[in-house]
PAFILUM-606362 format. One record per residue (C-alpha): residue in one letter; chain; x, y, z. Coordinates in steps of 0.02 Angstrom, whole numbers, plus 32768, in hexadecimal, padded with zeros to 4 digits. Example, Ala and Ser with C-alpha at 12.3 -4.5 7.8 and 13.67 -1.06 7.14 Angstrom:
// PAFILUM-606362
(r A A (8267 7F1F 8186))
(r S A (82AC 7FCB 8165))
***
This chain:
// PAFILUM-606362
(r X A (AFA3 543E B0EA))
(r X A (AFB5 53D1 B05D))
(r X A (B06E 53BE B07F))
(r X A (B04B 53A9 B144))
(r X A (AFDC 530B B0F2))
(r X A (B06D 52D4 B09A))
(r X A (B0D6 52F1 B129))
(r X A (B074 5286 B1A9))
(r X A (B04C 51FC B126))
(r X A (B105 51E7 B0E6))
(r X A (B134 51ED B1AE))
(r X A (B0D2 5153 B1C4))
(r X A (B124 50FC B140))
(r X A (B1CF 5125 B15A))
(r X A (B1BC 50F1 B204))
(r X A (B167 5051 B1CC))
(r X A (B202 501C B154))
(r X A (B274 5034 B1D0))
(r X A (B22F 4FBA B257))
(r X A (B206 5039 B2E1))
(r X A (B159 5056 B2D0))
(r X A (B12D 50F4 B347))
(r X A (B0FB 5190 B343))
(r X A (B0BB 51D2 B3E7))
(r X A (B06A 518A B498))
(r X A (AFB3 51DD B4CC))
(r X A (AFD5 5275 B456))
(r X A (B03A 52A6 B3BB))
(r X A (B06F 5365 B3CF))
(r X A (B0B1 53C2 B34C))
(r X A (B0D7 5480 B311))
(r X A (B09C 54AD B271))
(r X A (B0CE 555B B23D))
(r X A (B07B 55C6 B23B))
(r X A (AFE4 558E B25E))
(r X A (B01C 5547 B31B))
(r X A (B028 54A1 B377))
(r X A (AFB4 5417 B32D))
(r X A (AF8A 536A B386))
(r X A (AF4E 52C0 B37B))
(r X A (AF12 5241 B3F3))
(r X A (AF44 519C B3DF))
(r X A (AE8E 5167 B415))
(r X A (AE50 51C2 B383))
(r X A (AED9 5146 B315))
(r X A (AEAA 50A6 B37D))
(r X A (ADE5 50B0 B358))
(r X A (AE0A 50DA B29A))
(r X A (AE7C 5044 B296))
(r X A (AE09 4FE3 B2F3))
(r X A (AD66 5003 B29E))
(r X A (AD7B 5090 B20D))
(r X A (AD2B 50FC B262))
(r X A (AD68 51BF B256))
(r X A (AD53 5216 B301))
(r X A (AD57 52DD B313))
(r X A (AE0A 52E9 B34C))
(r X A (AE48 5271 B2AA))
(r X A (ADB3 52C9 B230))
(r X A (AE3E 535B B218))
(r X A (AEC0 52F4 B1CE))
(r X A (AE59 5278 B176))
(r X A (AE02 530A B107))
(r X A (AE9E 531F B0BB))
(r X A (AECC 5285 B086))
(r X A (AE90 520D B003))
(r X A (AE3C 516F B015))
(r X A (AEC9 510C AFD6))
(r X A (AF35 5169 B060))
(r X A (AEBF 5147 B0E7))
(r X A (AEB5 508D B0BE))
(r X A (AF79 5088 B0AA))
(r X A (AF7A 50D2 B163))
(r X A (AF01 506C B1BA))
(r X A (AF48 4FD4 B178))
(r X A (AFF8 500B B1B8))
(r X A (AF9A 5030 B274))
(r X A (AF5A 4F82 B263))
(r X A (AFF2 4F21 B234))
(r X A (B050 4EB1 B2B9))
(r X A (B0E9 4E95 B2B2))
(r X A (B121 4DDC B2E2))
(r X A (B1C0 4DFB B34B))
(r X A (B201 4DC5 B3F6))
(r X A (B234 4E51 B47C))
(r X A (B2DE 4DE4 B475))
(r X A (B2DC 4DFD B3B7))
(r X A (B2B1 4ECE B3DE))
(r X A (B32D 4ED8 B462))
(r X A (B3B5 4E92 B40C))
(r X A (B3A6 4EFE B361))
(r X A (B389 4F8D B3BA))
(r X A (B42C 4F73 B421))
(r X A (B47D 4F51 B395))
(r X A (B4F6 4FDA B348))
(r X A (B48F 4FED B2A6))
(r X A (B3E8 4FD8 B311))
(r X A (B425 507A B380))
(r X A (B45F 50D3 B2FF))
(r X A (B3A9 50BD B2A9))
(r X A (B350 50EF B343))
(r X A (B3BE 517E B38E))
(r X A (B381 51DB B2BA))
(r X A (B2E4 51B8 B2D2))
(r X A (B2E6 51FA B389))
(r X A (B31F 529C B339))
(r X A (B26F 5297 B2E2))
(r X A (B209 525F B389))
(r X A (B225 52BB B404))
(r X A (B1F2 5299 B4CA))
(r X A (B178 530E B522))
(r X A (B1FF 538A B552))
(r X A (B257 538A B4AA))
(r X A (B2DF 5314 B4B1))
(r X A (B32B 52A0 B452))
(r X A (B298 5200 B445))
(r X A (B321 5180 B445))
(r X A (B300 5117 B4FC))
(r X A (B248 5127 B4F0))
(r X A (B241 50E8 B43B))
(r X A (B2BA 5047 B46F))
(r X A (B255 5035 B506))
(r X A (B1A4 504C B4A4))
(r X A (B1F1 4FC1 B426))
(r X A (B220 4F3D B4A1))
(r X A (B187 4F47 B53B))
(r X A (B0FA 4F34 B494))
(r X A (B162 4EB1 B42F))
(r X A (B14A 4E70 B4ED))
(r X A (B099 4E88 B500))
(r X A (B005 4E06 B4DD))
(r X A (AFC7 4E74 B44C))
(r X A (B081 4E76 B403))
(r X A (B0DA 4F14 B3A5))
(r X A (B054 4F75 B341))
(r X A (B050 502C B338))
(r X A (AFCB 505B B3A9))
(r X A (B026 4FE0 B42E))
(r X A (B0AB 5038 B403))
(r X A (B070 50CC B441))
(r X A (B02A 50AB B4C0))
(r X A (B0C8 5060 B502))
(r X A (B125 50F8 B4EA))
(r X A (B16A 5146 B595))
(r X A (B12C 5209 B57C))
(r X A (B088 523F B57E))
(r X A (B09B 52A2 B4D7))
(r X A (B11E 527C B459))
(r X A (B14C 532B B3F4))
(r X A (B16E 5311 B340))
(r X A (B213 536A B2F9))
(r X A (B19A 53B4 B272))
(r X A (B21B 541B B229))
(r X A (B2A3 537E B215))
(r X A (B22A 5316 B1D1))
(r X A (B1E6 5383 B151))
(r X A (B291 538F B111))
(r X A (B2B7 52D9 B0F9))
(r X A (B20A 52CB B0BB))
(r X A (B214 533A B03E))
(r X A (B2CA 5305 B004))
(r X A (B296 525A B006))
(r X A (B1F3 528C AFA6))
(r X A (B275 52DA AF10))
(r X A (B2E5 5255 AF0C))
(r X A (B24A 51D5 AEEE))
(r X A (B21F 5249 AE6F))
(r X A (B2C6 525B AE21))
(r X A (B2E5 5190 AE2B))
(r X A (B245 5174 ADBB))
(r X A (B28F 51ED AD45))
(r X A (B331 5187 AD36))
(r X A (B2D4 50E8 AD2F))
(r X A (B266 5137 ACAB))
(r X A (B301 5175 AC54))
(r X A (B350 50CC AC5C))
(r X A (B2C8 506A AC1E))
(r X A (B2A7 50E1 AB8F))
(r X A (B351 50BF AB50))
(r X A (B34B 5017 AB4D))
(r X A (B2A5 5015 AAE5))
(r X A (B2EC 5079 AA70))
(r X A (B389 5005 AA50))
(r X A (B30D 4F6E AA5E))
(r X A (B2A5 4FC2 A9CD))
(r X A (B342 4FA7 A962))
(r X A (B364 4EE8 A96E))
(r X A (B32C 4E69 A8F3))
(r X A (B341 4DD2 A951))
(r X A (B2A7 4D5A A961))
(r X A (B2BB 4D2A AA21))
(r X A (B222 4CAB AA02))
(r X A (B291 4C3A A99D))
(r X A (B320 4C21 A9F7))
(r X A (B322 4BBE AAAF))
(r X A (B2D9 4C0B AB37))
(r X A (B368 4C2C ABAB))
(r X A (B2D9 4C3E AC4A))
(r X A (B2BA 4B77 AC26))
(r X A (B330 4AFD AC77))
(r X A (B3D2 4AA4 AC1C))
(r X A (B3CA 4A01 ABD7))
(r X A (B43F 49C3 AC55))
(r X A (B413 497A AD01))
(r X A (B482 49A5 AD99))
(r X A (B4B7 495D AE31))
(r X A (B4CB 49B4 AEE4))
(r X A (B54C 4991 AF6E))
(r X A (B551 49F2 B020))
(r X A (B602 4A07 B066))
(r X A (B63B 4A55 B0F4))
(r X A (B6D6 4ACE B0FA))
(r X A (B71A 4B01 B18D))
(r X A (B79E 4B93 B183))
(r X A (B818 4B74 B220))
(r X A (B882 4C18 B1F3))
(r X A (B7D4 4C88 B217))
(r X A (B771 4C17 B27B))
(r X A (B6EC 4C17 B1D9))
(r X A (B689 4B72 B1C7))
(r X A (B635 4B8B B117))
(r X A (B5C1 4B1A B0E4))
(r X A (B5B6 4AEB B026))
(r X A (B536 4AAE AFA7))
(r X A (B57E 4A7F AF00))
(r X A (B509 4A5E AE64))
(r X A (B55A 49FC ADE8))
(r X A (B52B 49E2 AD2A))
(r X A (B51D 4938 ACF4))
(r X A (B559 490B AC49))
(r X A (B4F0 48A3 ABC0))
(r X A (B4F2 4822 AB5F))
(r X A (B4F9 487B AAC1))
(r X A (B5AD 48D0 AAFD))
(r X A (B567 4996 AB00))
(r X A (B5B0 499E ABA0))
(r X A (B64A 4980 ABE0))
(r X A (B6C6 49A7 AC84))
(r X A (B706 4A0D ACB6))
(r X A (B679 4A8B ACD5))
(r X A (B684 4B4F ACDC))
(r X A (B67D 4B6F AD9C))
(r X A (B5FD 4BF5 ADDC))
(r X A (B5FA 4C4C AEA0))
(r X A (B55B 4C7F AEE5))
(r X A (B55E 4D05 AF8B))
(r X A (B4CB 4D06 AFE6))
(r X A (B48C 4DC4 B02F))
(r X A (B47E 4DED B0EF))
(r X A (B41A 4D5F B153))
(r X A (B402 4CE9 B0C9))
(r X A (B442 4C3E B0A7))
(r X A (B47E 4BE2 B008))
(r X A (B3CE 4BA1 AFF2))
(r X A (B3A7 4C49 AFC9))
(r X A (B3E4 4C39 AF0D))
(r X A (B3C7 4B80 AEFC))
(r X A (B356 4B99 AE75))
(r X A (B3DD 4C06 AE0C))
(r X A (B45F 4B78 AE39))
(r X A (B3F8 4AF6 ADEF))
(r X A (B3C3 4B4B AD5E))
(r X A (B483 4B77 AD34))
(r X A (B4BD 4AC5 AD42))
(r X A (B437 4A8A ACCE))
(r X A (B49C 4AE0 AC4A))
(r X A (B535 4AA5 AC77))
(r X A (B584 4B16 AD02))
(r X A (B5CC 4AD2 ADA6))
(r X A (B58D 4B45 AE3B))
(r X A (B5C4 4B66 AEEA))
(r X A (B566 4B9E AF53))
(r X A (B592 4BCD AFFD))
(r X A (B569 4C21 B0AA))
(r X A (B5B6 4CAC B0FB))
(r X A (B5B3 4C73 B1B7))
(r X A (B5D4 4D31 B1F4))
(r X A (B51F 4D65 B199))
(r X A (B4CC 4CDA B15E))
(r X A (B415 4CA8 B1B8))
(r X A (B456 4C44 B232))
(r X A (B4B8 4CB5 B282))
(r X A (B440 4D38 B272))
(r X A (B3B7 4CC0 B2C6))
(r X A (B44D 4CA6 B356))
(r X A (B445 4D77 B367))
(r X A (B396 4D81 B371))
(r X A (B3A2 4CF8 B3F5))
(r X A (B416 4D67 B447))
(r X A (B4AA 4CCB B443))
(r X A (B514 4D2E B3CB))
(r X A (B53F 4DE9 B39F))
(r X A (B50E 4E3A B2F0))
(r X A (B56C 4E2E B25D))
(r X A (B615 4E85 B278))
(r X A (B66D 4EF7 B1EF))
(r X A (B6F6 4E71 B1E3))
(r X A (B65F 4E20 B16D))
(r X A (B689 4E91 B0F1))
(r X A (B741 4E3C B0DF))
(r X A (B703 4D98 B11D))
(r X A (B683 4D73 B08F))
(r X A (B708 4D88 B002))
(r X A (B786 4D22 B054))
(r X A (B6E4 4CA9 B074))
(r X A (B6F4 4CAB AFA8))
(r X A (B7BC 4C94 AF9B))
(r X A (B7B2 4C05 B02E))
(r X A (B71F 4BA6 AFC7))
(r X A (B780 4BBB AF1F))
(r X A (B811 4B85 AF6D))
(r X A (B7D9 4AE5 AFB7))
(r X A (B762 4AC0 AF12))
(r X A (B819 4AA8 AED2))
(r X A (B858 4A20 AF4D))
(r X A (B7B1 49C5 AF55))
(r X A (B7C1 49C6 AEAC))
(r X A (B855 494B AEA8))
(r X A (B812 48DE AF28))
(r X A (B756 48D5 AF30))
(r X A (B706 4864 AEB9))
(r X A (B657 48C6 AEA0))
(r X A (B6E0 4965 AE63))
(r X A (B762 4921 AE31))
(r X A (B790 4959 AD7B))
(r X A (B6ED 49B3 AD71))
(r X A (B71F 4A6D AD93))
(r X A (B760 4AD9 AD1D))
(r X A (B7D4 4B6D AD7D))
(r X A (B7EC 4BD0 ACF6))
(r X A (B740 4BF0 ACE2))
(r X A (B6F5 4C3F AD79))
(r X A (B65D 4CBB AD8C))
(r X A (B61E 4D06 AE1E))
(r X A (B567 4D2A AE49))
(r X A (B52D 4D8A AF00))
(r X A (B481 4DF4 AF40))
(r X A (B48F 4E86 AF90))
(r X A (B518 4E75 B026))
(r X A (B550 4DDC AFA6))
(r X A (B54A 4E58 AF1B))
(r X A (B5C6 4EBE AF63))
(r X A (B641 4E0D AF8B))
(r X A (B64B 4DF0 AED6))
(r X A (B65C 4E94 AEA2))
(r X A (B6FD 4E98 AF25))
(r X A (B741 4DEB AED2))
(r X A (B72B 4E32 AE36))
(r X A (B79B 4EC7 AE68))
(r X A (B746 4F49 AEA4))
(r X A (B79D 4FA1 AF50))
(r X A (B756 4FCC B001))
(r X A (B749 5092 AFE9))
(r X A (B75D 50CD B0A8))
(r X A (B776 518B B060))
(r X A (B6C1 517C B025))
(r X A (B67D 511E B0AE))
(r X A (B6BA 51B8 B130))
(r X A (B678 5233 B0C6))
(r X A (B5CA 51DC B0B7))
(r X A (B59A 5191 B15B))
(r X A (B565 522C B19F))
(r X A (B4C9 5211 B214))
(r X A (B443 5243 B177))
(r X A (B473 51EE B0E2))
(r X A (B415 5148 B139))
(r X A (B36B 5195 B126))
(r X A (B379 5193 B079))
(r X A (B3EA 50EE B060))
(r X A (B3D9 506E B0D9))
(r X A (B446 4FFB B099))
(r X A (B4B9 508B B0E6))
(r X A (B4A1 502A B183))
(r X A (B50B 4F99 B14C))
(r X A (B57F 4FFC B0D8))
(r X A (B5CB 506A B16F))
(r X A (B5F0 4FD9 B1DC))
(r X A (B67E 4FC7 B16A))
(r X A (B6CA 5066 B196))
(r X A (B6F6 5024 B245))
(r X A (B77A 4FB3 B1D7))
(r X A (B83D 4FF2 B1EB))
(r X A (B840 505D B14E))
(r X A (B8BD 4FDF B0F0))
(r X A (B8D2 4F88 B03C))
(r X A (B85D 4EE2 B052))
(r X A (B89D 4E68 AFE4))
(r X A (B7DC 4E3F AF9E))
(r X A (B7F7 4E2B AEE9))
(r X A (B7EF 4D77 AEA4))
(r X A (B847 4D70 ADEE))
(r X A (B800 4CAC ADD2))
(r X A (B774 4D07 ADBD))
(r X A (B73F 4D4E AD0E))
(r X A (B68F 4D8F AD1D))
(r X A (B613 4DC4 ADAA))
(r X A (B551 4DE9 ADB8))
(r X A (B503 4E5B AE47))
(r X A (B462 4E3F AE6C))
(r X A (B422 4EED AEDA))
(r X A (B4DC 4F0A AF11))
(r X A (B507 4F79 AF9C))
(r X A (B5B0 4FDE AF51))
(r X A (B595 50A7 AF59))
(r X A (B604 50A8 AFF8))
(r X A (B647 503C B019))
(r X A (B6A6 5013 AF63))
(r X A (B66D 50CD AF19))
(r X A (B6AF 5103 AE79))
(r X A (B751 50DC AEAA))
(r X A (B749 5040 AED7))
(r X A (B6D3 5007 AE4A))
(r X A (B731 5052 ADB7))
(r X A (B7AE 4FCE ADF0))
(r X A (B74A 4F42 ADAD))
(r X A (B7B5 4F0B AD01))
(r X A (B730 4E72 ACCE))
(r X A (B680 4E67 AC92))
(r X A (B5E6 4E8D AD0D))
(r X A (B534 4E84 ACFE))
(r X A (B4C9 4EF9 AD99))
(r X A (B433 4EC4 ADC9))
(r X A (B3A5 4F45 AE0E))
(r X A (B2F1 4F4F AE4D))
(r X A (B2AC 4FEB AE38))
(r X A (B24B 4FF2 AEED))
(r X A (B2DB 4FBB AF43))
(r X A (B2E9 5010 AFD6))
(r X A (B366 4FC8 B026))
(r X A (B3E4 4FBC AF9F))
(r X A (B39F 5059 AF4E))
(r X A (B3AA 5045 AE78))
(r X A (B3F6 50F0 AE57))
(r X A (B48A 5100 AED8))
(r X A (B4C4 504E AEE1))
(r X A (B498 5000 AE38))
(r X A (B45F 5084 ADA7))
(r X A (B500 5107 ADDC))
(r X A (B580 5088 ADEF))
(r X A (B557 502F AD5A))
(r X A (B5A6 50D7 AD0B))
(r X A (B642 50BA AD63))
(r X A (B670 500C AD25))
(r X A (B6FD 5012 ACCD))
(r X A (B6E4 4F79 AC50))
(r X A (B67E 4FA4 ABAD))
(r X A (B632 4EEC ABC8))
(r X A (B5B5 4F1C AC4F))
(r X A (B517 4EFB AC65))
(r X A (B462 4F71 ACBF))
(r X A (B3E5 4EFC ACE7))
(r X A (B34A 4F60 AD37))
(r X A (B2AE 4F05 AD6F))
(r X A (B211 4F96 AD7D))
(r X A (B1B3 4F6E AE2E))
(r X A (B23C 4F00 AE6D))
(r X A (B25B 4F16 AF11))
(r X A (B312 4EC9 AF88))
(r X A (B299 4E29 AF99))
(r X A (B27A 4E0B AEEB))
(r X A (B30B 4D96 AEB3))
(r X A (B301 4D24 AF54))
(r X A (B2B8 4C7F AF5D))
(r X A (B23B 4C81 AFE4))
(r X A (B274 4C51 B077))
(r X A (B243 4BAF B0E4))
(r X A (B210 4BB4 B19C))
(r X A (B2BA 4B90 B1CF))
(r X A (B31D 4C0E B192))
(r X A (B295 4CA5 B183))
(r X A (B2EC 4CF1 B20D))
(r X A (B2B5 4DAF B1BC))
(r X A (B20E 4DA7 B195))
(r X A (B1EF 4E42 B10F))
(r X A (B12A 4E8F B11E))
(r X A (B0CC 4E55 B094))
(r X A (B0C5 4F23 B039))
(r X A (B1AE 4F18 B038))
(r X A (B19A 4E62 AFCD))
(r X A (B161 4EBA AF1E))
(r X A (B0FC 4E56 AEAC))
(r X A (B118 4D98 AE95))
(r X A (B1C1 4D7C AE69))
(r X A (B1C3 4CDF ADF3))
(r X A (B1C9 4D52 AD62))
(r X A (B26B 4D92 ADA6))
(r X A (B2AB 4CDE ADD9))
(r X A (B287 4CCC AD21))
(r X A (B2F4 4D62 ACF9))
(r X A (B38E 4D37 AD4F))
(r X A (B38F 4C9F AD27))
(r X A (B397 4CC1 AC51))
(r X A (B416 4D5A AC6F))
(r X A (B485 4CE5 ACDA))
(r X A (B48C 4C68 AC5D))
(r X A (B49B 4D01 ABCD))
(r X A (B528 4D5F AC27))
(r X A (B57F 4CD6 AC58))
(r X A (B57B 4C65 ABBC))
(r X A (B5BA 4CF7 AB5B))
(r X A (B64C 4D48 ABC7))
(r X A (B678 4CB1 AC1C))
(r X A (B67A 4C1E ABA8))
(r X A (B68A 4C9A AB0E))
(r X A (B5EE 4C68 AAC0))
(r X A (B5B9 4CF7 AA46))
(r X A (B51C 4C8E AA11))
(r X A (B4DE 4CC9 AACD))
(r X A (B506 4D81 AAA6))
(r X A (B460 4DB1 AA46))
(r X A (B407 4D78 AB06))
(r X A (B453 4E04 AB3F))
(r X A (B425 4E82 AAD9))
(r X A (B381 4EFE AB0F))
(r X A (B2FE 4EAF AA9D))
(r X A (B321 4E02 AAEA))
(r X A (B2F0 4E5C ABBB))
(r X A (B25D 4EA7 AB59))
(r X A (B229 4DEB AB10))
(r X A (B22A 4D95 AB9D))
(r X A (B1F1 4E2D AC11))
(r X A (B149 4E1C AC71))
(r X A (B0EF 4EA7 ACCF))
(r X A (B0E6 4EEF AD4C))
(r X A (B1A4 4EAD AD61))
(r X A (B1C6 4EF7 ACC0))
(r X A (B291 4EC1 AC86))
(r X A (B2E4 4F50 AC31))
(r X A (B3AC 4F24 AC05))
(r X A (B42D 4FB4 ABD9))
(r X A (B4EA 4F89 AB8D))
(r X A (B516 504F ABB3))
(r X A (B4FC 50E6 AC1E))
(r X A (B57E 5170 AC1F))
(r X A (B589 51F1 AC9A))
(r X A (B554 5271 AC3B))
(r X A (B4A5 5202 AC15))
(r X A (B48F 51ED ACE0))
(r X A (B4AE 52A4 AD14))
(r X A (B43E 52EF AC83))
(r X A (B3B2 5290 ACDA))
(r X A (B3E9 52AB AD84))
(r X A (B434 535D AD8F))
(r X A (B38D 53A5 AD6D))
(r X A (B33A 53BD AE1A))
(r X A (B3CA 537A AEA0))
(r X A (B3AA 53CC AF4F))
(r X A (B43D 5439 AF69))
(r X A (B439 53F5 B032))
(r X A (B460 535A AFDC))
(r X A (B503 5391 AF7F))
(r X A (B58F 5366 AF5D))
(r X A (B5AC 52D2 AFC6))
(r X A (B51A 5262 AFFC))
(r X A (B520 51CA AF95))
(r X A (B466 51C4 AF93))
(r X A (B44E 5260 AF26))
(r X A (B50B 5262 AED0))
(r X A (B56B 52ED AE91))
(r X A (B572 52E3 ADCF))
(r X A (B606 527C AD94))
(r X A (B6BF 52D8 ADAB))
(r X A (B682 531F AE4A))
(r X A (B698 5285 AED1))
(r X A (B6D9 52BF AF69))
(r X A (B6F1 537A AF53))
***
């Protein structure tokens, strides 16, 4: 019974993070062999959300669960959820939103054992409708079958499986931040005398807004650009190293003002840009239901967003006075988050892997990788050579990139120039292991870069977002801890990484060394930084206790290295 517990507990959560809160109407029905049919009234759920209190039918359950679990649950039953029925109706139209709710209508099943998928949509939309809005119990309630049947046997399996691979991702974050106490036992350098790379430059900067408009692909990309100022004292002079910031799904470039700023205070000029295909406004025009979703044409779109910019930074730069002589083209870096992580890692070479992408977008992996959801829109692409790769620029950093896919091992090992990755070790929508940790092994360039942030969630490196463009707004348990440490991270590793490959500044090297991510590291977002993890290292940790349902293929749990795609 203690793994029924887990099962019913872990149901309620995996529903919960993926925004379709339901799990049956006046009764939840399930078999449990072999002890028979079990069921619980949603009554019974509503008066111990309502008041705490523990009727007969719920008394069952709640005796096997912990306090802890029981205040985690009621919380969940009593959590609203702020969204429109427009909002509802047009996610759950959506080709990602009916791929999400056709799986989890293979786990909640209708009163004569079909497929959940109508009366979930249908549940969604008429309670995001009603007065008391889209909460759980509403939810139910709302849900057009007397009795919705639980797939117990399908959901014990991806509970369990997901249950291992939690387990088996602390033990690679474990492993990984072992290793890089070890090597940051063996430096000497006194961090507390040198500057303090999280402070700002001594330089002031200047911001312009421009708007680009690209005719050729009907793109209008708007434009901030921070630029250094120099001083009277002559440290500083144009032109200045240029540096590309990509902004992840629904965001805007406000979103990484604050690493912008603090990169132009020590003498970088920065771009930074929106993608109109994905960017918050046209999500808010989606929502609204005055524009489709993003299409997979965004995943050639927001590279060529990159090329267009670059391009026209060079003509302004003859002809507009607040530019002009102040940008230096043969030093660019590239900086993106999560759908932006994977733009720069595609300027910096890496290839659209469509071989991978049909062998993983199989209706499962998603339960275990949600950033799945994005990643096999590409494979509706024409499987063709995308001309991606940028060679002005010479460095990139990913911040919670989306790549296991999509790029794969093929496509990353392309990448010929120095990268720093970027993961949060609760991210569950970029998860650490498949798209960060494992493809750090396949970069091919010895100057790379693991930067893993304990407790950091997909949320953790962006600004918080104003009124105006909060057009997602994340539950409060998906944020992780306050982020300024990590603001405080990225923006000393930034200025580390691209000091030293960029402007070849080897006084900047020691920053990025272990023992400098254990200075400045703060819990409970500890900072642990690794220079090297070979293949051999990853699958020693991993190989250990790998579902064999999971093998050889899902990019979630992966094959150990020399195995892809057998």
């Amino acid at each position: 019974m203690k793994k029924f517990w887990r099962y019913l507990g872990l149901s309620f959560v995996s529903t919960f993070l993926t925004a379709t809160p339901g799990l049956a109407a006046d009764r939840i029905s399930f078999y449990y062999p072999p002890f028979g049919e079990f069921s619980l009234s949603v009554d019974s759920l509503e008066t111990f959300a309502k008041v705490g209190k523990i009727d007969g039918d719920f008394s069952f359950y709640a005796s096997r669960a912990t306090p802890e679990q029981l205040a985690q649950l009621r919380n969940l039953l009593q959590q609203r959820f702020n969204v429109s029925p427009t909002v509802v109706s047009q996610v759950t139209y959506s080709p990602i939103g009916e791929e999400v709710i056709q799986r989890l209508g293979e786990l909640l099943l209708t009163e004569s054992r079909q497929n959940g998928f109508y009366a979930i949509r249908a549940a969604l939309i008429v309670a995001a409708a009603d007065r008391d809005g889209l909460t759980v119990i509403n939810l139910l309630r709302r849900f057009p079958s007397k009795t919705i049947r639980l797939n117990y046997s399908q959901g014990l399996r991806i509970v369990d499986n997901l249950s291992q691979l939690i387990e088996k991702k602390d033990e690679v974050v474990g492993f990984l931040q072992q290793q890089a106490t070890v090597a940051a036992a063996n430096s000497r350098v006194d961090f507390s005398q040198q500057p303090d790379l999280r402070s700002p430059g001594k330089f002031s900067w200047q911001k312009k807004s421009f708007e680009l408009n690209d005719f050729s692909r009907n793109r209008r990309l708007p434009v901030d650009i921070y630029l250094p100022q120099a001083n009277s004292q002559g440290e500083l002079k144009p032109p200045y190293p240029l540096i590309v910031i990509s902004h992840g799904l629904a965001s805007d470039r406000s979103t990484f003002a604050y690493l912008a700023q603090h990169l132009a205070s020590y003498g970088f000029a920065v771009g930074v840009l929106e993608h109109p295909g994905s960017n918050a406004e046209r999500i808010q025009l989606y929502f609204a239901g005055l524009a489709g979703p993003p299409e997979p044409a965004e995943f050639i779109n927001r590279p060529l967003d990159i090329k267009y910019l670059l391009n026209e930074l060079e003509r302004l730069e003859k002809s507009d006075p607040f530019l002009q002589g102040k940008l230096n083209f043969d030093q660019i870096g590239a900086i993106g988050q999560s759908f932006g992580g994977y733009t720069v890692l595609t300027l910096a070479g890496a290839t659209i892997n469509f071989n991978q992408l049909y062998q993983d977008c199989n209706p499962n992996n998603s339960f275990f990788n949600l950033s799945l959801l994005l990643q096999c829109q590409a494979a509706e692409l024409s499987p063709k050579d995308y001309q991606l790769k940028d060679d002005r620029i010479k460095v990139v950093m990913a911040i919670n990139p989306i790549d296991s896919s999509v790029l794969g091992q093929g496509g990353i090992n392309q990448i010929k120039i120095p990268v720093m990755l970027v993961a949060g070790s609760q991210d569950i929508f970029a998860p650490p292991v498949s798209e960060q940790i494992l493809p750090f092994t396949w970069l091919a360039d010895s100057n790379k870069y693991l930067a893993l942030i304990e407790n950091a969630t997909h949320f953790s490196a962006i600004a918080e977002p104003t009124p105006e463009n909060n057009v997602l707004p994340v539950p409060p348990a998906l944020l992780g801890p306050n982020p300024t440490p990590v603001y405080s991270y990225l923006n000393a590793l930034s200025v580390a990484f691209l000091s030293t490959h960029l402007l070849n500044r080897p006084e900047y090297r020691s920053y990025l060394q272990p023992s400098y991510a254990t200075f400045i590291s703060k819990e409970p977002l500890n900072l642990s930084l690794l220079q090297s993890l070979t293949p051999d290292q990853f699958n020693q940790v991993w190989s250990g206790a790998i579902p064999q349902s999971f093998r050889p293929s899902n990019p979630q749990l992966p094959a150990p290295q020399g195995q892809e795609g057998k």
